[in-house]
gemmi code that builds the backbone of each chain (N, CA, C; Angstrom):
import gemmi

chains = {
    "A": [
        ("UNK", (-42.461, 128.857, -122.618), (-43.328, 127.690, -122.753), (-42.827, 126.530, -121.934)),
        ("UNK", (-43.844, 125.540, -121.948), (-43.483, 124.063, -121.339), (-42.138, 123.584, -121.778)),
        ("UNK", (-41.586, 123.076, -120.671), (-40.024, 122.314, -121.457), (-40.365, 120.818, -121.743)),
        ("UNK", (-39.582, 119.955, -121.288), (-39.823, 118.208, -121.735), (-40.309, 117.802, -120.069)),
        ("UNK", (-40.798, 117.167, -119.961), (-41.692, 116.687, -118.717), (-41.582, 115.453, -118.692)),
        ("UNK", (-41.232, 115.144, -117.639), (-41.499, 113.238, -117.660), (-42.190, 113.134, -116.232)),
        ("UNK", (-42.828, 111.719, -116.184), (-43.406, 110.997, -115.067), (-43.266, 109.624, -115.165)),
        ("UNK", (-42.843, 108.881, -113.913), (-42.638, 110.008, -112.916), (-41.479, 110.299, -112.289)),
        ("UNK", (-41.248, 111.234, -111.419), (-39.929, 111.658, -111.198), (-39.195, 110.610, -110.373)),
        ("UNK", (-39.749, 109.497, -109.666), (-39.253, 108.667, -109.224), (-39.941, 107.325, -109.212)),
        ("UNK", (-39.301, 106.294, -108.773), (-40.007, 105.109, -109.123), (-39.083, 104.086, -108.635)),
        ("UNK", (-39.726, 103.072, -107.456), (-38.886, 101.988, -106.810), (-39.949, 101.097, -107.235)),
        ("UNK", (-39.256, 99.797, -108.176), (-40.163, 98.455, -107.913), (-39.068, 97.400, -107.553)),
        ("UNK", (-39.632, 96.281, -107.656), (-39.386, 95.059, -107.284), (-38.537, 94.395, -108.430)),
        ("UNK", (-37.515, 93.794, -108.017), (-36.891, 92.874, -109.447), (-38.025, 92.007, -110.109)),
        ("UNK", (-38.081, 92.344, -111.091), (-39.302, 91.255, -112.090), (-40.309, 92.091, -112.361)),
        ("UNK", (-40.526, 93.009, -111.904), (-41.963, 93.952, -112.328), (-41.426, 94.449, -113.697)),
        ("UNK", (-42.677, 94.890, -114.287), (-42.570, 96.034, -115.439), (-43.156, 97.644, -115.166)),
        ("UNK", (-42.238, 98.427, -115.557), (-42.477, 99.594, -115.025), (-42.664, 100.041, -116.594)),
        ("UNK", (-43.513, 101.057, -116.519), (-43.762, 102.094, -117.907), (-43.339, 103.724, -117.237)),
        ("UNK", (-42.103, 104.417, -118.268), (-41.472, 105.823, -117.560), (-42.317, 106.750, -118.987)),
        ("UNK", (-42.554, 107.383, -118.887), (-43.612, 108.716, -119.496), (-42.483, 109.807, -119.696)),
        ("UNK", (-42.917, 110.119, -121.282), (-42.188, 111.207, -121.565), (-43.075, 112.148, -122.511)),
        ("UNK", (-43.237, 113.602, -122.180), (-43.986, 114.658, -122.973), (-43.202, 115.662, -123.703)),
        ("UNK", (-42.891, 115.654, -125.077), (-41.539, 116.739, -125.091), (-42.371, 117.880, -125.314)),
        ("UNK", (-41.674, 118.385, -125.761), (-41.968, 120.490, -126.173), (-42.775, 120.130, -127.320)),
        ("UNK", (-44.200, 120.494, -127.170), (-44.594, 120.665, -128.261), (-44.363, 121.156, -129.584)),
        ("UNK", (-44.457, 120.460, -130.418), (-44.406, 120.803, -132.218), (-42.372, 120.301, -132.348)),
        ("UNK", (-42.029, 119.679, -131.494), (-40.492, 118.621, -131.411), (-41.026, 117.615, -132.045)),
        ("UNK", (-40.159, 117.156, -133.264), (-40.182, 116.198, -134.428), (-39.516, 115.441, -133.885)),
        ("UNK", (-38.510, 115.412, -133.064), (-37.153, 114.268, -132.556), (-37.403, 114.511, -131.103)),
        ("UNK", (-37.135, 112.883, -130.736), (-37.683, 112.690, -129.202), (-36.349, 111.182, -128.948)),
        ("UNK", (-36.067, 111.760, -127.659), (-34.487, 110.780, -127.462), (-34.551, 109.960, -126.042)),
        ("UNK", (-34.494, 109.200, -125.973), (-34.153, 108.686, -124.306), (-32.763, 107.837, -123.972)),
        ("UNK", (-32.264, 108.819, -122.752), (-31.336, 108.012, -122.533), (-31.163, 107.117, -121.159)),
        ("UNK", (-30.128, 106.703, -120.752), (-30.294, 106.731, -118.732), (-28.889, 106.934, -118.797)),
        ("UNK", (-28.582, 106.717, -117.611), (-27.490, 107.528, -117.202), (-27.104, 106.986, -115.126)),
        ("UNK", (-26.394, 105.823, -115.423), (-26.183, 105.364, -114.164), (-25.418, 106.047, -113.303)),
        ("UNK", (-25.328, 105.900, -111.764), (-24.518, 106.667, -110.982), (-23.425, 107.047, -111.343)),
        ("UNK", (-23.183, 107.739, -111.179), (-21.281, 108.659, -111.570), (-21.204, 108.103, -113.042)),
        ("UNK", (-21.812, 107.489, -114.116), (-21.305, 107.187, -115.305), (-22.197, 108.032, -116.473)),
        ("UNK", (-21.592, 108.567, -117.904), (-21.820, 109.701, -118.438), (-23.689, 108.833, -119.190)),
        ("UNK", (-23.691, 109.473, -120.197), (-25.089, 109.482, -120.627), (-24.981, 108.159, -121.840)),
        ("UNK", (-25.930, 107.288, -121.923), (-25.878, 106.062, -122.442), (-27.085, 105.903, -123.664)),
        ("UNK", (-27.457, 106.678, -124.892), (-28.135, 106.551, -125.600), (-29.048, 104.911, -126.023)),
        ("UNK", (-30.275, 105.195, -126.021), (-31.205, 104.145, -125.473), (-32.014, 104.242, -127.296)),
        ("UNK", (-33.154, 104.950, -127.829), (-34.062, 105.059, -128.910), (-34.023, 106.481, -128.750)),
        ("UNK", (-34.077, 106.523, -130.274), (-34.549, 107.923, -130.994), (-35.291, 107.894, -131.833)),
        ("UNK", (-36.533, 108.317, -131.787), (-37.552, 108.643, -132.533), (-37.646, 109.928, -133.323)),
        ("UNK", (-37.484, 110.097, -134.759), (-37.841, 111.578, -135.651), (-39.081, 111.479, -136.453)),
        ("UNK", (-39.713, 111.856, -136.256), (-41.020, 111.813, -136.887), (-41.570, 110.711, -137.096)),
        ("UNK", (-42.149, 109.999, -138.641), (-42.800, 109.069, -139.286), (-41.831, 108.155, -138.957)),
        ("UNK", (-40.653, 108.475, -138.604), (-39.654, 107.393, -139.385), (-39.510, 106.158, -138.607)),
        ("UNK", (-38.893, 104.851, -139.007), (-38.412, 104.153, -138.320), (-37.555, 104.418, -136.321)),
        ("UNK", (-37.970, 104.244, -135.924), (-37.299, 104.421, -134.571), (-35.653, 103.918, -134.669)),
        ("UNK", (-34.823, 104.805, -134.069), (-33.129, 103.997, -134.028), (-33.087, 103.437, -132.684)),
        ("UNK", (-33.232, 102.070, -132.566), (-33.331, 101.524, -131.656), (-31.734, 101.226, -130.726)),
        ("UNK", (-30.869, 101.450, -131.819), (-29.621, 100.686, -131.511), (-28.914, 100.683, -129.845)),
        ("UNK", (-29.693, 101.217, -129.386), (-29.334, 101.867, -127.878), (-30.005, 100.584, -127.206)),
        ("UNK", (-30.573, 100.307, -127.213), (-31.525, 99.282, -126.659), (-30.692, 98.566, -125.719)),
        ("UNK", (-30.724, 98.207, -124.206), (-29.763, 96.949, -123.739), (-30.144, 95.973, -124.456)),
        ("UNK", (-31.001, 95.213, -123.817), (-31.578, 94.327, -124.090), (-33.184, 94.060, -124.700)),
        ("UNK", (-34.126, 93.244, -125.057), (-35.489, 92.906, -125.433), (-36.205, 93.236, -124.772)),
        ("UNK", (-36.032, 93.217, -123.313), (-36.595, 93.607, -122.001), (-37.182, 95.440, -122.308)),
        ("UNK", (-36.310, 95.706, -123.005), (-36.688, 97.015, -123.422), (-37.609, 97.890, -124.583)),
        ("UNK", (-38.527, 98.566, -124.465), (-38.821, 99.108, -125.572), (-39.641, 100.424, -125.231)),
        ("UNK", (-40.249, 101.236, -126.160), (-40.206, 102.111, -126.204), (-41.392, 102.324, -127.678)),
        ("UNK", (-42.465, 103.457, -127.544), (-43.269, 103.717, -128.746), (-43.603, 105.147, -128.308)),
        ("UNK", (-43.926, 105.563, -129.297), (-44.381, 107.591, -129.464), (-45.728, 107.585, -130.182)),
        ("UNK", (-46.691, 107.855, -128.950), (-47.783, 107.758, -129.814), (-48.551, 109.165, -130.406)),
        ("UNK", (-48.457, 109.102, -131.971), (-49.103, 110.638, -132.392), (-48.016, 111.481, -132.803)),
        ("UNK", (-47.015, 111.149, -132.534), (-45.905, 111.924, -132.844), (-45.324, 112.659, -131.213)),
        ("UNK", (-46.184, 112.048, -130.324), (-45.789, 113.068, -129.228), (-44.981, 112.692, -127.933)),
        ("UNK", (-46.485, 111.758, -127.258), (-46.022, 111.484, -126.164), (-45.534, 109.861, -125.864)),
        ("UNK", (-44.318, 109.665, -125.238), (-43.713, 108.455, -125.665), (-43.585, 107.881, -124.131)),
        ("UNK", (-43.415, 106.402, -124.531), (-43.648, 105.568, -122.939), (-42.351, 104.357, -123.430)),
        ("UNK", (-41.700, 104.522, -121.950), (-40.534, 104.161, -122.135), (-40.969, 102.496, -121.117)),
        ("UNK", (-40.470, 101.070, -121.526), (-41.191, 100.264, -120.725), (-40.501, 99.192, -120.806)),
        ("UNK", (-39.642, 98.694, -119.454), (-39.004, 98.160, -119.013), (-39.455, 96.908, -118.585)),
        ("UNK", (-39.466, 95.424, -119.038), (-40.443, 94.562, -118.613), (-39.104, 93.371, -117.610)),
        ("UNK", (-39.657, 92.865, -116.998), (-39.229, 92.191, -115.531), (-37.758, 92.616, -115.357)),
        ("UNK", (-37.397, 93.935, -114.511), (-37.108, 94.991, -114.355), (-36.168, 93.897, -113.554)),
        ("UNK", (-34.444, 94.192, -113.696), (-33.387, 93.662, -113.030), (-32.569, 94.985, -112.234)),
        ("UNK", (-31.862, 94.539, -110.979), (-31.309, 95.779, -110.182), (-30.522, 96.724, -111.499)),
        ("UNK", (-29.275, 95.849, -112.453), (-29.051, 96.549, -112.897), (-29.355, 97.492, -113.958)),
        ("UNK", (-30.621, 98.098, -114.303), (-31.595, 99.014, -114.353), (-31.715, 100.063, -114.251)),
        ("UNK", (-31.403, 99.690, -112.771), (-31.330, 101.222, -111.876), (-30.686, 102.489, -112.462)),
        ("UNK", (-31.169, 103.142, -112.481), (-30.741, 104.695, -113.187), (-31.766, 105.919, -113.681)),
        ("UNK", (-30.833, 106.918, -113.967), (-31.661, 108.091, -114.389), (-32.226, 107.728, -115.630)),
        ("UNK", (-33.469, 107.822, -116.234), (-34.064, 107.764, -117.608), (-34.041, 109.044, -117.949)),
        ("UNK", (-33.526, 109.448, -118.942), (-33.382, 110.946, -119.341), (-34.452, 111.095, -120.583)),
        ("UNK", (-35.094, 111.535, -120.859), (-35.868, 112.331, -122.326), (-35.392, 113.517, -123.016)),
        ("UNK", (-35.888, 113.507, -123.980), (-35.537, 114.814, -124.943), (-36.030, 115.163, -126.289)),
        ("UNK", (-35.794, 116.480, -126.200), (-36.751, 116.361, -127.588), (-36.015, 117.605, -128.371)),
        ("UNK", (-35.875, 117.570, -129.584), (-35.518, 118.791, -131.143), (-36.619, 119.257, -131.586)),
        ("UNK", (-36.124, 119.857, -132.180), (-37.277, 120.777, -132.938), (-37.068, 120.495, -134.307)),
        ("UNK", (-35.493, 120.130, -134.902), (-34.965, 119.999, -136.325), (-34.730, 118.404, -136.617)),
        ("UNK", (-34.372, 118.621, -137.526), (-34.022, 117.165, -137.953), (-32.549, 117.106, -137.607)),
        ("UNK", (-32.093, 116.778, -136.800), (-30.213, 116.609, -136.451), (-29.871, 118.265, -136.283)),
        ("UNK", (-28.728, 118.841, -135.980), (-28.225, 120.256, -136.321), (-28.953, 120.969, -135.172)),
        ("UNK", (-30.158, 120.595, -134.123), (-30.981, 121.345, -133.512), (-30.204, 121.395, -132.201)),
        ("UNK", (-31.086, 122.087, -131.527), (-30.664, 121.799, -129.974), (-31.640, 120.898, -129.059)),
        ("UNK", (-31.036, 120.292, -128.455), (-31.859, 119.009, -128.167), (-32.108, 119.764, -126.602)),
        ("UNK", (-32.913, 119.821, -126.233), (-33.998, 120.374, -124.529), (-34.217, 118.704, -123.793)),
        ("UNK", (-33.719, 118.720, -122.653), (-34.014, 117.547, -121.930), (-34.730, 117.521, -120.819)),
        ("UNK", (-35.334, 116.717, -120.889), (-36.102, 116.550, -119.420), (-35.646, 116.177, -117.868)),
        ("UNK", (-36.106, 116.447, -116.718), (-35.494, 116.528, -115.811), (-34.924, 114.783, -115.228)),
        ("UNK", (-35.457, 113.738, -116.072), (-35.249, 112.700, -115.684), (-36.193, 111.944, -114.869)),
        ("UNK", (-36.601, 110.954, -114.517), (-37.237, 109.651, -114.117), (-36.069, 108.865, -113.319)),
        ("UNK", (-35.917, 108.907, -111.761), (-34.803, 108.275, -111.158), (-35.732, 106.486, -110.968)),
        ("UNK", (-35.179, 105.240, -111.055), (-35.683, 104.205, -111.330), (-34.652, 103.468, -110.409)),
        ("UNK", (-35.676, 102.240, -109.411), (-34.472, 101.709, -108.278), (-35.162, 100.689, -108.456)),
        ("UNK", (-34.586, 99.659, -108.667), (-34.860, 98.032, -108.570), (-34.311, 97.701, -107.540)),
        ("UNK", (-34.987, 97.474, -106.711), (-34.705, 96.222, -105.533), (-34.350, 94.932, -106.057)),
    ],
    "B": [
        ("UNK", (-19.978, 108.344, -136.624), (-20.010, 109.335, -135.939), (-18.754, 109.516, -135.604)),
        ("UNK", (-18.174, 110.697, -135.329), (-17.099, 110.989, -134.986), (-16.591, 110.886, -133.560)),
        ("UNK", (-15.743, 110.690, -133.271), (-15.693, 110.429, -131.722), (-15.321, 111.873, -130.886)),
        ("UNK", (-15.020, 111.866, -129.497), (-14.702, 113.193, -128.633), (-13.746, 112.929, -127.976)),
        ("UNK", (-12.700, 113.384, -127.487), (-11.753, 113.140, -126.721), (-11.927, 114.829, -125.504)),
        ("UNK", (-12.375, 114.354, -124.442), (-12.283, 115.723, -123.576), (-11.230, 115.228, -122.122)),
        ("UNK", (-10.453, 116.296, -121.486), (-9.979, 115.766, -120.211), (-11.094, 115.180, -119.165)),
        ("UNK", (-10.872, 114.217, -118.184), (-11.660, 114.260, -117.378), (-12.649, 114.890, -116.011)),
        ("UNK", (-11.214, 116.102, -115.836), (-11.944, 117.022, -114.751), (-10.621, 117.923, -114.653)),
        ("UNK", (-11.252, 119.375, -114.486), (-10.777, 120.879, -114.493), (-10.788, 120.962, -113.240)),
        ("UNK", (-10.223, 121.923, -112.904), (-10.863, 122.903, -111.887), (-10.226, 124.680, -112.427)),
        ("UNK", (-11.214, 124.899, -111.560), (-10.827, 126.644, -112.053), (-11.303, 127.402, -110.621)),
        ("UNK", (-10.678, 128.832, -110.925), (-10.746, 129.599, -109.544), (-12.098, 130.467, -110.077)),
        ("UNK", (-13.418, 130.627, -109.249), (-14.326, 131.383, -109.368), (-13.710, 132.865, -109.808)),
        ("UNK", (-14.397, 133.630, -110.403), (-13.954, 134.073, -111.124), (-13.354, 134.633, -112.964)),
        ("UNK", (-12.606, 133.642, -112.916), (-11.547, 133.443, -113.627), (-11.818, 132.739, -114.545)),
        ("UNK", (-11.685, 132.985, -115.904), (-11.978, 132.145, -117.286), (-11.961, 130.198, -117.148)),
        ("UNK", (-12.641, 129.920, -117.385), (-12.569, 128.459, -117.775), (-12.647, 128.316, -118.816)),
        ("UNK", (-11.188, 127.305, -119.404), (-11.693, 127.014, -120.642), (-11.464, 125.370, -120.768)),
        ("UNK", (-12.057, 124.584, -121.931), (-12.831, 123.517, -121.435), (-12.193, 122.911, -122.882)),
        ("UNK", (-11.397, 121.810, -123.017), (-10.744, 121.758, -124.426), (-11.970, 120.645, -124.810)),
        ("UNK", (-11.710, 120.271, -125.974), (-12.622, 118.915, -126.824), (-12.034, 118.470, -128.139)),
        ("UNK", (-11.392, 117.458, -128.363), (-10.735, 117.294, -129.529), (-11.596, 116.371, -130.515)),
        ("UNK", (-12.418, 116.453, -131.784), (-13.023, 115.468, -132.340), (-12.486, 115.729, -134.022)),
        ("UNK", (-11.264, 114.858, -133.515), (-10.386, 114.436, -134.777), (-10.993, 114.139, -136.177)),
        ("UNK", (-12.089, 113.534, -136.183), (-12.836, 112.554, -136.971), (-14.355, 113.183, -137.575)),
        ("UNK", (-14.500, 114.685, -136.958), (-15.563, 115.334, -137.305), (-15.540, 115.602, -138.522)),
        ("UNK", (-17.158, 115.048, -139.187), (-17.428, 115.374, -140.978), (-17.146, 117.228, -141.276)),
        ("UNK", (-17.383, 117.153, -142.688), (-18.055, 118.642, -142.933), (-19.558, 119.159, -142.558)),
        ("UNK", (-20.096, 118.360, -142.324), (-21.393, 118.234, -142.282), (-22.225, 118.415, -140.815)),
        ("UNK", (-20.868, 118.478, -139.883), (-21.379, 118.019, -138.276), (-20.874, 119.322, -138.023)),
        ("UNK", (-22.039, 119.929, -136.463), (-21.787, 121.104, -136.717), (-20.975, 120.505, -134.736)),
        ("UNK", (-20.380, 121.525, -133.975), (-19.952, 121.090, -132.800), (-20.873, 121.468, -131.396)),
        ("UNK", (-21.542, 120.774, -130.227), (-22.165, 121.294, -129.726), (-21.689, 121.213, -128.142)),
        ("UNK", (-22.207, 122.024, -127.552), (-21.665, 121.459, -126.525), (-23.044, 121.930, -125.502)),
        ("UNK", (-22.678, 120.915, -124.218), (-24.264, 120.873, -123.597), (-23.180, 120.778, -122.283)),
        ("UNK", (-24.017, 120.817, -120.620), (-23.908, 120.863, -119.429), (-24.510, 120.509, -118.828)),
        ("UNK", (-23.823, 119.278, -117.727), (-24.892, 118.600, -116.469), (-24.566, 119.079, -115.217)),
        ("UNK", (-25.359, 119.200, -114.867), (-25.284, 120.067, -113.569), (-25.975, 118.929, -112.861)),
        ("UNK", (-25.328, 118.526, -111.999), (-25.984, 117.680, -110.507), (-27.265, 117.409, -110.675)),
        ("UNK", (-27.984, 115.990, -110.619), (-29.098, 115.869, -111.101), (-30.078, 116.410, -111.725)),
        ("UNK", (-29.522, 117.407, -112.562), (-30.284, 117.665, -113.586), (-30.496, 117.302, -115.068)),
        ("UNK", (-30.799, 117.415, -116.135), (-31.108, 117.208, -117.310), (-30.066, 117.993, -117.699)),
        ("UNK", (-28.839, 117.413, -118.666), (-28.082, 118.190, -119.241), (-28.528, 119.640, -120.061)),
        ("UNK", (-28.190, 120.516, -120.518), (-28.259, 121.748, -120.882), (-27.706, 122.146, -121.631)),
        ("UNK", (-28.460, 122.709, -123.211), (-27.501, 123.272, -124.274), (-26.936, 124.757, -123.762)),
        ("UNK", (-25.261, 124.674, -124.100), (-24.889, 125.676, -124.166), (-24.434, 126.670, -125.458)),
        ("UNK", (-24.191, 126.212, -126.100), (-23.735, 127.066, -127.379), (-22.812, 125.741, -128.757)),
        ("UNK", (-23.173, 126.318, -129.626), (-22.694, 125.502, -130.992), (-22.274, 126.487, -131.940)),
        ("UNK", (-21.711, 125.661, -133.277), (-20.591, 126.063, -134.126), (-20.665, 125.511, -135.213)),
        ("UNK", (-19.810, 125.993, -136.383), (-19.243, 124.952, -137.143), (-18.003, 125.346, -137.758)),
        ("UNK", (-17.785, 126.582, -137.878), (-16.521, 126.506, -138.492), (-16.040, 128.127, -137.781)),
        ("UNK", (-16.678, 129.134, -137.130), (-16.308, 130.215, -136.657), (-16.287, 130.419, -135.685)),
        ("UNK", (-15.756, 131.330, -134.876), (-16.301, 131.226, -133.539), (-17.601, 131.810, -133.018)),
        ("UNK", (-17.762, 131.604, -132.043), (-19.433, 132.300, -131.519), (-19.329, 132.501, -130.085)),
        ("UNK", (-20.086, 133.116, -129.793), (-20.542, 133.702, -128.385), (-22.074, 134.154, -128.402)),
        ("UNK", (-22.167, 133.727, -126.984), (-23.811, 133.941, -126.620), (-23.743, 134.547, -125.004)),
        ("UNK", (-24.632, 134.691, -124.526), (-24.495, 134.943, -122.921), (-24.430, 133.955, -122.008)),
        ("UNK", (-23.828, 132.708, -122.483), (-23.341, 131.483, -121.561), (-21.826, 131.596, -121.597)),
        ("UNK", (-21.518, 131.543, -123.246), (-20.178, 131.066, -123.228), (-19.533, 131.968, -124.773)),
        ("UNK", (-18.499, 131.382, -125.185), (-17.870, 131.467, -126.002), (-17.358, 130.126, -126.472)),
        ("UNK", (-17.828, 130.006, -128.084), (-16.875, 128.629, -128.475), (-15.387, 129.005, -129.374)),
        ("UNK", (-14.704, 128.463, -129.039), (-13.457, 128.961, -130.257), (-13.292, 127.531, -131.000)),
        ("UNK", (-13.239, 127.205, -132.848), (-12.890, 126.567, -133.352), (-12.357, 126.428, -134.133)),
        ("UNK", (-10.919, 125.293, -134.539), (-9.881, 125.773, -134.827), (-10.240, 124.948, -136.002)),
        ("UNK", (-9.132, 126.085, -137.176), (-9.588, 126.197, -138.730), (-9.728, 124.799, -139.202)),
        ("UNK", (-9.100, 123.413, -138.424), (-8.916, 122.505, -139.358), (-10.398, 121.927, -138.591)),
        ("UNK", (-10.942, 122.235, -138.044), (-11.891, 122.023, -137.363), (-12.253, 120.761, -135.922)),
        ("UNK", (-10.739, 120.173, -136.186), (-10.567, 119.056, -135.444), (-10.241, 118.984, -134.089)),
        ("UNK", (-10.545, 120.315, -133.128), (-11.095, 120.892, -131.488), (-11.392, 121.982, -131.821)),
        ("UNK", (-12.196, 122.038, -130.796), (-12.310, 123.417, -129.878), (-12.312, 123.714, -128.423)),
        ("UNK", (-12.552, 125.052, -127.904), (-12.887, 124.978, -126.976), (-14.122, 126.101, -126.105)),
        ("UNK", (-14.226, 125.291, -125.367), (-15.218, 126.273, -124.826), (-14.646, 127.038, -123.744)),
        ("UNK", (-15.308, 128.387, -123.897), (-14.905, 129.288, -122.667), (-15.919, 130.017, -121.920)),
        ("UNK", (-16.361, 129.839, -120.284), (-16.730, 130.370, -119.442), (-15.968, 131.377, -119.331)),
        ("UNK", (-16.100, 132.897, -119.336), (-15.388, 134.132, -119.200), (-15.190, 134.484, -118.247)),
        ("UNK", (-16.065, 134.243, -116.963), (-16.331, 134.611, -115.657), (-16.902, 133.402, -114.624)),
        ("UNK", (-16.436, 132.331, -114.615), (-16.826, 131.192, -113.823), (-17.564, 131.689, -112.522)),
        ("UNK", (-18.649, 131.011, -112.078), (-19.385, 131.123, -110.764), (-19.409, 129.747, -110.094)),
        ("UNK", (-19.814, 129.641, -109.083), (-19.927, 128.448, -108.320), (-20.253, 127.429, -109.162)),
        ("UNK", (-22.149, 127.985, -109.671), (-23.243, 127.594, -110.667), (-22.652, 127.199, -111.661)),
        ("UNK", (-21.253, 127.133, -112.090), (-21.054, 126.270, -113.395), (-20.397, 125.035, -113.179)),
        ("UNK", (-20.142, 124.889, -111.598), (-19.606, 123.903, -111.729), (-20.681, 121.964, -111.878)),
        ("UNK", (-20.069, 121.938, -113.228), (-21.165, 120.709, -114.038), (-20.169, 119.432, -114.695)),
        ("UNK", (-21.120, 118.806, -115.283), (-20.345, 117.965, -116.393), (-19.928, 119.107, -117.919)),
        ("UNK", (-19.445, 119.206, -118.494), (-19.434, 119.133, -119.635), (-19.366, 118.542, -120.940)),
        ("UNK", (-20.157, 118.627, -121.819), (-19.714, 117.748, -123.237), (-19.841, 118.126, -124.316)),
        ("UNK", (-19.207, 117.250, -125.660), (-18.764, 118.193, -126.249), (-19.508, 117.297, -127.504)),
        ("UNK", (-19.954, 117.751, -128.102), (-20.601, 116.371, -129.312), (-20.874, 116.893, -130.891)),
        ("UNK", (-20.216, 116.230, -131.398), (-20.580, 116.503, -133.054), (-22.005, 116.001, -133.277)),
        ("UNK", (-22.688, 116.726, -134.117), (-23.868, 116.682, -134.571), (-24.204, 117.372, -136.281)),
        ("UNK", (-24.587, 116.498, -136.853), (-25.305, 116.186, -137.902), (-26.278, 117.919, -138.575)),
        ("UNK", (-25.681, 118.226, -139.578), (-26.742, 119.502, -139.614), (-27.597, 119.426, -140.350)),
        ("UNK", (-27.694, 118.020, -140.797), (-29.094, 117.748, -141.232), (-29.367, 116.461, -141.108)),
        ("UNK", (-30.352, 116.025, -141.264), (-30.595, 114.844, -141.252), (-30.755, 113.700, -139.666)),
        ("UNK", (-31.504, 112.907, -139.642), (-31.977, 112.101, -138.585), (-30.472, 111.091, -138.003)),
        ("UNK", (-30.265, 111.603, -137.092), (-29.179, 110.729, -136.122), (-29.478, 110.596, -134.518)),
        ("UNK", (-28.837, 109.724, -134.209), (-29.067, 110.003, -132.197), (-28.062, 111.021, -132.368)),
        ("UNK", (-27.953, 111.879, -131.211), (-27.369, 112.254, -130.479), (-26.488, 111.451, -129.396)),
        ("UNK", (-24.886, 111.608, -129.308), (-24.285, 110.657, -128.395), (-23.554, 111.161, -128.053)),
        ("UNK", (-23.281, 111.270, -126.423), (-22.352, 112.011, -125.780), (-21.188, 110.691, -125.298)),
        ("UNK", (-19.835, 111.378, -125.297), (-18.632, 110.732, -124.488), (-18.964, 111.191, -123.265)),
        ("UNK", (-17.581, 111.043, -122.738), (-17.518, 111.017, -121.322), (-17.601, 112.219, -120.952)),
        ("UNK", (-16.948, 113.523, -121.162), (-17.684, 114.700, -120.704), (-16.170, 115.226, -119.497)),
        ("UNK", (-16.096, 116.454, -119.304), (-15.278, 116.983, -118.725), (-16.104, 117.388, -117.544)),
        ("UNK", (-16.181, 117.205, -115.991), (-16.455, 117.030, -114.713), (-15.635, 119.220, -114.365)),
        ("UNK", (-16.123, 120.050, -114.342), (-15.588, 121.356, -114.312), (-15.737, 121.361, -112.802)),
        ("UNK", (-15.038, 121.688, -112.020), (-15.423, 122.197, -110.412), (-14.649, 123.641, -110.341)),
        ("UNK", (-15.953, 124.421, -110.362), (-14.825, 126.071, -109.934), (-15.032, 125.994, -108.222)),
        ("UNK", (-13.708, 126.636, -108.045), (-13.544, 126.957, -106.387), (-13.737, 128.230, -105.913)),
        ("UNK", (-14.330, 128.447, -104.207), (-14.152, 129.831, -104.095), (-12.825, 130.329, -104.093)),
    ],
}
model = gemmi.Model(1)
for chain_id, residues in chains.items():
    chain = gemmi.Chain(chain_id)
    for i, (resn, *xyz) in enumerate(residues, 1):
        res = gemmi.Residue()
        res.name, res.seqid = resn, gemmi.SeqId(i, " ")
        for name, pos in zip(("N", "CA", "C"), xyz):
            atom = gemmi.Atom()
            atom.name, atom.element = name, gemmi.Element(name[0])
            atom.pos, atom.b_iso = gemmi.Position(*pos), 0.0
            res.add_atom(atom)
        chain.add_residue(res)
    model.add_chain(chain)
structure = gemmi.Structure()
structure.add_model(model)
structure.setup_entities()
């Protein structure tokens, strides 16, 4: 079957724009994760969404940031007046379980602020 | 959450067993051990998990030791193709948490 999909696979704007990054996980995945992941540095947990529940935002940089899952599914990741340091891989992901699962990731969203 | 302590970078001779240590001192009863792989711009990759025995699958082998506080992972037959990040992460066997990786062990096998 389909794995986790994002759009789009790349994306250059301007310092100050707002960009929206798209994420589709594996269908019938209850837990949906985004991270980024800057040059040469390891993986930087951003929001996690499990079902109904409250979102764990604690990843968040800053306000500039947010993030909603609409339906339980497909989630839009949205970066508003977008600063160089930004720049990075947006990673997605999605479970099937509640914690204990194996988490399937998506190929990433590369993001370049000028 | 418990934390990870892994070296920063291996190398190994193609071939030849890799094994990949991970120490998480601080792991509950409750957290099972997982470990995943980044391979050069790609989306990291589950490889195999645990919690208190060892296991094997057709990636790897995990070995974990009785007090449960490391393990390690073992590539049996290293190829070019494994050379990735590795990481090593306690996880929750039930219940709603992020997922959070450390820094991750950098593997380079050689010809």
């Amino acid at each position: 079957g389909a794995g986790v999909s994002q759009s789009p696979s790349n994306k250059v704007t301007e310092k100050g724009k707002d960009v929206e990054l798209r994420c589709d996980p594996i269908s019938g995945h209850t837990a949906l994760y985004w991270y980024r992941q800057s040059l040469g540095q390891g993986l930087e947990f951003l929001i996690y969404f499990q079902g109904n529940s409250a979102p764990d935002k604690s990843g968040l940089p800053s306000d500039r940031f947010s993030a909603e899952r609409t339906g339980g599914s497909v989630s839009t990741l949205t970066i508003q007046r977008t600063q160089q340091e930004d720049s990075a891989v947006y990673l997605c992901a999605s479970s099937l379980e509640r914690g204990g699962g194996k988490v399937f990731f998506g190929p990433g969203t590369r993001l370049t602020v000028l | 959450d418990a934390k990870t302590t892994q070296p920063p970078s291996m190398d190994c001779a193609e071939g030849r067993a890799a094994n990949l240590p991970c120490n998480h001192s601080t792991i509950s009863g409750n957290e099972y051990v997982y470990w995943y792989r980044q391979i050069h711009s790609q989306g990291p990759q589950y490889i195999i998990h645990g919690l208190k025995n060892n296991e094997t699958n057709e990636m790897a082998s995990l070995i974990i030791t009785e007090d449960r506080k490391s393990s390690t992972l073992i590539l049996p037959h290293a190829t070019l193709r494994d050379t990735a990040v590795y990481y090593c992460t306690p996880t929750l066997i039930q219940g709603a948490q992020k997922l959070v990786f450390g820094q991750g062990t950098r593997l380079t096998i050689n010809p």
